[in-house]
N, C-alpha and C positions, 0 to 999 in steps of 0.2 A: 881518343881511341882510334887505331889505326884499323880501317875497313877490309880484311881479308878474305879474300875467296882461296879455299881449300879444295885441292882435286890430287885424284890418285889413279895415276893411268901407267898401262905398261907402252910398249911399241906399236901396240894395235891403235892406241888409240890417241895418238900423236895428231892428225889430222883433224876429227871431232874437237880435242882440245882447245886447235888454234880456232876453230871457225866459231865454239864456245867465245874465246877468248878478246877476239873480232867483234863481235857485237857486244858482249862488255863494252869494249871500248870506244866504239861509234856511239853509243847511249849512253855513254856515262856524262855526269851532271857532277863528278869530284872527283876524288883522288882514290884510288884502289890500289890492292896490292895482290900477286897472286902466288900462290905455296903450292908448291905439286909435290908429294909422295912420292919417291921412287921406290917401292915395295922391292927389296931382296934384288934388287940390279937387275928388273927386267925392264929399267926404261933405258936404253943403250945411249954411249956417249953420240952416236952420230945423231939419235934422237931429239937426246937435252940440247946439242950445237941450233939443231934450225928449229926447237922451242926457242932458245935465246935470241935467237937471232928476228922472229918474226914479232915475238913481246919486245924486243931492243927497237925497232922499228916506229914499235909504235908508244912507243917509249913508258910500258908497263913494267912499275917496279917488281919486280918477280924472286922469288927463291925454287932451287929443286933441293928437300931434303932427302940423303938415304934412311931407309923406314926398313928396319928387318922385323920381319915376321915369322913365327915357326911355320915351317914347309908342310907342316902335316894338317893344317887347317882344311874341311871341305872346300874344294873346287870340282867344276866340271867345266865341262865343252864349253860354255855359256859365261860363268861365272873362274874368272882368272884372281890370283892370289893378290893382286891388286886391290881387288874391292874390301878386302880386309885393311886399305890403307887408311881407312875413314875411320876406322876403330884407332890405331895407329897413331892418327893426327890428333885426335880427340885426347889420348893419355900424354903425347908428349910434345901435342905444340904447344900449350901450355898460355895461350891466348885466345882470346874471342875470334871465334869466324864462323865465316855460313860454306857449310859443305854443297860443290856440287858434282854430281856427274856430270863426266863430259860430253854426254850426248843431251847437253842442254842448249837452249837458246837465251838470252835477256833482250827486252825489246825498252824504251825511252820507260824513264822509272825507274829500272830494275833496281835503283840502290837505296827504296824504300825498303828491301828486305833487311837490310841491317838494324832498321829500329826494332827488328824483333829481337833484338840479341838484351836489348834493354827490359823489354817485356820480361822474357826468359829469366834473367837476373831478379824480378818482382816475383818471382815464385821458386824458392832455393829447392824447392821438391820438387822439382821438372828437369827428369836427367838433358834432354833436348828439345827443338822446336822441329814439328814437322809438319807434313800435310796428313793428315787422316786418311785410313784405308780401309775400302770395304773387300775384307777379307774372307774365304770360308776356309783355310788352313787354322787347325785351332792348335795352338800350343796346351799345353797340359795345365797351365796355369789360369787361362784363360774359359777353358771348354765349355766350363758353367754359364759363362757370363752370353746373356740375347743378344747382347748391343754391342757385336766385334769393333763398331766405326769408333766407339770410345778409347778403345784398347790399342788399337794397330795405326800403323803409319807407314811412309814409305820412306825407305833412307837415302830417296835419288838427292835429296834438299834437306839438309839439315843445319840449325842453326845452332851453334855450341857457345856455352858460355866456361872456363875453363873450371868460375867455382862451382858450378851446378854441377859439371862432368864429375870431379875432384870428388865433393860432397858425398854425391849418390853413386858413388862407383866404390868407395871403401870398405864398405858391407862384403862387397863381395872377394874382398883381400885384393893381393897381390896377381898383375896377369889377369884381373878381374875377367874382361871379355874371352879371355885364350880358358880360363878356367872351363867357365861356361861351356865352350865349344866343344872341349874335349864329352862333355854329359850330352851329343846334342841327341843320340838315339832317345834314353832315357828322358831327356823334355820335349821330344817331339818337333827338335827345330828345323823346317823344310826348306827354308831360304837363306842358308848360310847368314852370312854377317847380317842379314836386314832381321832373323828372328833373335841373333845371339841380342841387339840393341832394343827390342821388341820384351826380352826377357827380361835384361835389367830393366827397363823403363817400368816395368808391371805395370801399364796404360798410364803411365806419371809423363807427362808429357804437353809441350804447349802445343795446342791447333793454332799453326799460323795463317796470320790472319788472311781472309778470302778475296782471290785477285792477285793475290804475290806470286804464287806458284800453281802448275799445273800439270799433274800427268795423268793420261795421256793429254796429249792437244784436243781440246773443245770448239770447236768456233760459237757455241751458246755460252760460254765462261772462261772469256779470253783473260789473260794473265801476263805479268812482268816477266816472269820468268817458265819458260816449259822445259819438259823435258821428252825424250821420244818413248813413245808405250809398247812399242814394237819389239819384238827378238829381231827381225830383219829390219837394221837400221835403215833410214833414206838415203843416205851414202854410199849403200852398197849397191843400189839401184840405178840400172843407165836410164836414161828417157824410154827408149824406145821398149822397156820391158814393162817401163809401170803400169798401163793397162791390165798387164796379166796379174800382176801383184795384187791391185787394187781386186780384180775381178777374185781371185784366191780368197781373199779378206772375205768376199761375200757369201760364198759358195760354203768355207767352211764356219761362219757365223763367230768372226774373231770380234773381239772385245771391242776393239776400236774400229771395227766397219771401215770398208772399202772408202767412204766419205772422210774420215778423220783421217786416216792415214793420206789423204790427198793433200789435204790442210798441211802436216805435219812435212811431209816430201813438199811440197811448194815454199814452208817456210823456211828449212833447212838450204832446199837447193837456191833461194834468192841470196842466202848471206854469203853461202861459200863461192856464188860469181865473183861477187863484191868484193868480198876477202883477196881472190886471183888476180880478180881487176887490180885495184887495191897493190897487191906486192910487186905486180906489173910497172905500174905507174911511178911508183919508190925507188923499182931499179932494182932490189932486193938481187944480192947476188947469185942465190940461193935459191931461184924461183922455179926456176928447168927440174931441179932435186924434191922442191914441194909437190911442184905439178905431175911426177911421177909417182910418191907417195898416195898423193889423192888419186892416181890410175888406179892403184893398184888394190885402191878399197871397191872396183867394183865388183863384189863377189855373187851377190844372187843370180843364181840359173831357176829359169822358171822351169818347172816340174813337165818333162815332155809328156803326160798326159792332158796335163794343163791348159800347155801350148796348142796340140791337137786341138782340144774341145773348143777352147778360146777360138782359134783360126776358123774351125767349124761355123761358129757363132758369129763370126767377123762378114765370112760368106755369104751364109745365109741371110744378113742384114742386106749385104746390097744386093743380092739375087731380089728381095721380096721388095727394096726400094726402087728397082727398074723395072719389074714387072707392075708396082703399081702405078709407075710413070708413065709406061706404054700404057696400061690399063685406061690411064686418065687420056690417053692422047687417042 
């Protein structure tokens, strides 16, 4: 059985993939292979050249397939027609593989996650494998039920086996997932493609197993594989802002606290040195052209009330740590 990693990204997010793709490949312990979606041609030829060229390198067997999807699927700001590629892979790659987003990491291990695809196959009533999610969005199907962790999952990881997909995908005919989507008003589905998978699964589903994957980054429940919990990726962040970020985190009581997201920006930002270093050292022709794609991801502006309060706050630290210095003197 050939080990494939499945992803589906448009132009944005060509950088994340490689530095995904990067630590795959420094921890890998066998042979891999990687499939990328190119959903409706928003992943550009000058994109797939230095994908190629960066997996060529490191001499990762890889495919790009075109994925068309209907145009009229939910998207917003946030969510690009892309993320519908993972529904996409599932109907027509037509083999076993573990979905990821590209704003994941793998650390030494990571390719214990393939023996869940074995698990997965031990239960033909398990449309996929995922991590379980503690959700309060209730789909219509669901609303009844106390114990959402049973029912929901996240679809940043997903493990696909093609007869399980095959099997429990026929019920719902042809276009199965697109059918769905077009009812999402009428079932109440809030998170585009991750409730359309949520729906057919009707909590049928394997919990993979605990330590393979994690989102968001924990440092009390480290994992093979993470993914980022964040709407503000760590890539879009220079050094010199993250205090303000982090301090943001706290202020308005976000899910993964100013701590976690430290965790999450330190592990991201060690791999992608690595990665530069790395294409540096190879000679990579093409490295001046990476190295300005990755400028150009850094988009977070912190919020100039922010800034103010923050700088305020910076101030008054060393105003009261020299007056207690005199104080002591």
């Amino acid at each position: 059985m050939k080990n494939i990693v499945a992803m589906s990204i448009d132009d944005n997010y060509v950088w994340p993939l490689l530095s995904l793709s990067y630590s795959m490949w420094k921890n890998a312990e066998g042979d891999f292979e990687i499939v990328i979606a190119n959903v409706n041609g928003t992943l550009s030829a000058s994109s797939q050249e230095i994908i190629g060229s960066v997996l060529g390198v490191m001499q990762i067997p890889n495919r790009i397939v075109g994925a068309r999807v209907p145009s009229d699927v939910k998207t917003d700001s946030r969510i690009s027609i892309a993320a519908y590629g993972r529904l996409w892979l599932a109907d027509n790659l037509k083999e076993d593989f573990v979905y990821l987003d590209a704003d994941s990491l793998a650390f030494a291990g990571w390719q214990e996650i393939f023996t869940e695809i074995r698990e997965l196959k031990d239960h033909p009533n398990y449309l996929v494998g995922a991590l379980a999610a503690k959700t309060n969005r209730g789909l219509n199907w669901r609303s009844e039920q106390a114990d959402t962790r049973q029912l929901c999952f996240h679809s940043t990881c997903l493990i696909i086996s093609w007869e399980n997909w095959h099997t429990n995908t026929e019920k719902f005919g042809s276009q199965s997932w697109y059918s769905i989507s077009k009812r999402s008003t009428e079932l109440n589905l809030l998170a585009h493609d991750q409730d359309i998978l949520q729906f057919m699964a009707q909590g049928n589903f394997l919990h993979i197993r605990e330590g393979l994957f994690e989102l968001p980054i924990r440092p009390t429940r480290p994992a093979l594989i993470i993914s980022s919990g964040s709407w503000i990726k760590p890539w879009s962040i220079r050094e010199e802002h993250l205090p303000v970020r982090i301090y943001e985190d706290i202020v308005n009581h976000r899910r993964a606290g100013g701590a976690f997201f430290l965790d999450e920006y330190t592990a991201f930002k060690s791999n992608e040195i690595e990665l530069l270093n790395y294409l540096r050292e190879v000679g990579l022709k093409n490295t001046a052209k990476i190295e300005n794609l990755r400028e150009k991801l850094y988009t977070y502006k912190p919020p100039s009330l922010l800034m103010l309060k923050f700088s305020l706050i910076i101030k008054l630290e060393k105003f009261l740590s020299v007056f207690h210095t005199r104080k002591i003197a």
